[in-house]
C-alpha positions, 0 to 999 in steps of 0.5 A: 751461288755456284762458285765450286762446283767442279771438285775434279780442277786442279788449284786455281791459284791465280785468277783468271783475269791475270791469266790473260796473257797465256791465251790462245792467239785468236784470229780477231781481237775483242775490243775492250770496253775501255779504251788502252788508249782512253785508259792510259790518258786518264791515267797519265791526267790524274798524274799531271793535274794533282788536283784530280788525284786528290779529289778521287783518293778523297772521295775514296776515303770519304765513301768510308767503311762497312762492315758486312753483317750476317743473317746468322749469328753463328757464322758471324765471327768467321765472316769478320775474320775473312773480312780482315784477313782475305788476300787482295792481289799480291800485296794488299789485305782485306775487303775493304783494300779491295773495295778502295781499288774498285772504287778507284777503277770505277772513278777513273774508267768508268768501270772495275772489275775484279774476281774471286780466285778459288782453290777448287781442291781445299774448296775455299776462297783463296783471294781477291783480284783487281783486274784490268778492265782495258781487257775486259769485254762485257757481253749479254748471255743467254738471257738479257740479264746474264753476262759473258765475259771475254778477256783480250790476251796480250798476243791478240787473242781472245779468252772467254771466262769458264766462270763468269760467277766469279767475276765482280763487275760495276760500272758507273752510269753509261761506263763513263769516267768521272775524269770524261771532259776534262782533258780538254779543260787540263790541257788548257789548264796545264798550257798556262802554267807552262807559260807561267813557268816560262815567263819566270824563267825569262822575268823571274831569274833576274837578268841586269843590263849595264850601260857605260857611257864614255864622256866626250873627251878623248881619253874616255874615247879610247880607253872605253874598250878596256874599261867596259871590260873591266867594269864587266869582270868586276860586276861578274866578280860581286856576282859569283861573290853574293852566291858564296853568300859575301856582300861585295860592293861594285865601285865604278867610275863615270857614267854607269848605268844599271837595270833589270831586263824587264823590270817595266813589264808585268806578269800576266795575271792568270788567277781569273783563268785558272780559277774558271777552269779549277771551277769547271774541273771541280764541278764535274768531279761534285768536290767542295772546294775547302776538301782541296784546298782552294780557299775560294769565298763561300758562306757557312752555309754555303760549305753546308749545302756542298757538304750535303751535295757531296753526301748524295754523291757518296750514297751513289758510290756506296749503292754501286759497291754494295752488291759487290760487297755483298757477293764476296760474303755470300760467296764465303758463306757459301764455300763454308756451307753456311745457307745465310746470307749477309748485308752491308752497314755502312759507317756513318758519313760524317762531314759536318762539324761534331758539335753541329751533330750534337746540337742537333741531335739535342733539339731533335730529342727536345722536339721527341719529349715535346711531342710525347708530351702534348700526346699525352696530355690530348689522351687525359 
């Protein structure tokens, strides 16, 4: 990995892809492999549907941890210490900071970039960045399985990357997004509960209609002005009374008349539709419903075999990060002269219950002292 081999550069302190914006203006723009416009709708999806939010932070966090293992002992604590303590962005700490904001790039656009910044003049890693991929554009090099990276300026121009070896990229299959085909489906979706909130604004915030009627007689006739009005400031008046919360009783004489505006016609009932649409959105982004919160009907064992769909799913997302993972610590042992090489191991994925786990790591150590046993009794 040839990360440092210019000696005579001044100190990279910032990355590249954060460098974008001091480009050159070029005659024509790269487009970029994202869509802004694609980008922006995803993100303002996840912002308006919650249930996609948290079905991507909860695939982040379920995808789970790792450590990074080296061929060579010796250099193992000094890759750990890196490991915990490299600067990601502005804020953020660690591989694994950086790891979660790339795999939250890759869910959401279909595709994460980032870069290692190096300080050419002390020869080390200085940090890791999260760029943005809606500026990125990704191109074939001199062979096939080489790459260019050119970065979109925000004046209209275009920068290509002097050190594409720095430059992590991944990309799930095809560049899509996990949220692709879904706003349609949220648009639908986020209508009905619009007119849901509508409907208990005209339904839901009682609204009373008073009826008087005045008797045939004269009296009643003439004064039937005065006493509607007078019947109106009293209930107004029992009104505003309840909200300071008294109870104050309204008293009327003759025929009075009182109703709730719409107390005759029902709401709509939208639990059929949503559900068919949170099962569509659910399906595509491969979470068990219990994960989000939908208490739907479902069997033991039928949570088992989501759960273990849902495991597949993360096996993917872990394949995809790896090489990642494994690149920044080839590329600090190499800043640090080391020839080895490292690995990944990944924490176990633990989405059924312990007691479960034991039970069947109980039966398959019976199962193991049978077999050995029955061995050694065909060797006599």
């Amino acid at each position: 990995m040839k990360l440092f081999r210019s000696k005579q550069r001044s100190v990279q302190t910032a990355p590249e892809i954060a460098c974008a914006s001091r480009c050159i203006p070029a005659g024509n723009a790269v487009p970029a492999m994202i869509d802004p416009l694609e980008a922006e709708l995803y993100d303002r999806l996840r912002y308006a549907v919650p249930v996609l939010d948290a079905a991507i932070m909860k695939i982040i966090r379920l995808t789970g941890g790792f450590r990074i293992v080296c061929s060579d002992e010796n250099y193992q604590e000094q890759l750990d210490r890196f490991m915990e303590s490299v600067p990601v962005g502005l804020t953020g700490k660690s591989v694994g900071t950086f790891a979660d904001n790339f795999l939250d790039s890759l869910l959401t656009y279909g595709s994460a970039v980032g870069e290692i910044a190096v300080d050419t003049k002390e020869n080390r890693i200085a940090g890791l960045w999260n760029g943005d991929v809606t500026k990125l554009r990704v191109t074939s090099g001199a062979d096939p399985f080489s790459r260019n990276y050119t970065v979109r300026c925000s004046g209209g121009g275009e920068r290509k990357i002097a050190n594409p070896e720095r430059i992590l990229y991944a990309s799930l299959v095809g560049g899509r997004s996990l949220l692709r085909g879904l706003p349609a489906l949220s648009n639908i979706l986020l209508r009905i509960y619009e007119c849901i909130g509508q409907n208990f604004d005209r339904a839901g915030n009682v609204r009373y209609a008073i009826t008087y009627k005045p008797s045939g007689e004269s009296g009643d006739m003439i004064h039937s002005r005065e006493r509607a009005q007078q019947i109106a400031r009293e209930w107004a008046d029992g009104m505003n009374a309840s909200r300071c919360g008294q109870v104050k009783d309204f008293v009327a004489v003759g025929d009075v008349d009182i109703k709730v505006i719409g107390a005759e016609n029902q709401l709509f009932d939208t639990n059929i539709p949503v559900r068919q649409l949170l099962e569509q959105i659910i399906a595509k982004l491969s979470i068990p419903p219990f994960l989000l919160g939908l208490t739907w009907s479902s069997t033991e064992r039928m949570s088992s075999q989501q759960a273990d769909i849902l495991t597949s799913e993360l096996e993917y997302y872990r394949r995809l990060l790896t090489p990642v993972i494994t690149e920044i610590g080839n590329a600090y042992l190499c800043s640090v002269g080391a020839e080895a090489v490292c690995r990944v191991e990944w924490d176990n994925i633990n989405l059924q219950d312990e007691s479960v786990l034991a039970e069947t790591r109980l039966k398959n150590a019976q199962a193991l002292e049978i077999e050995m046993r029955l061995e050694k009794e065909e060797n006599k």
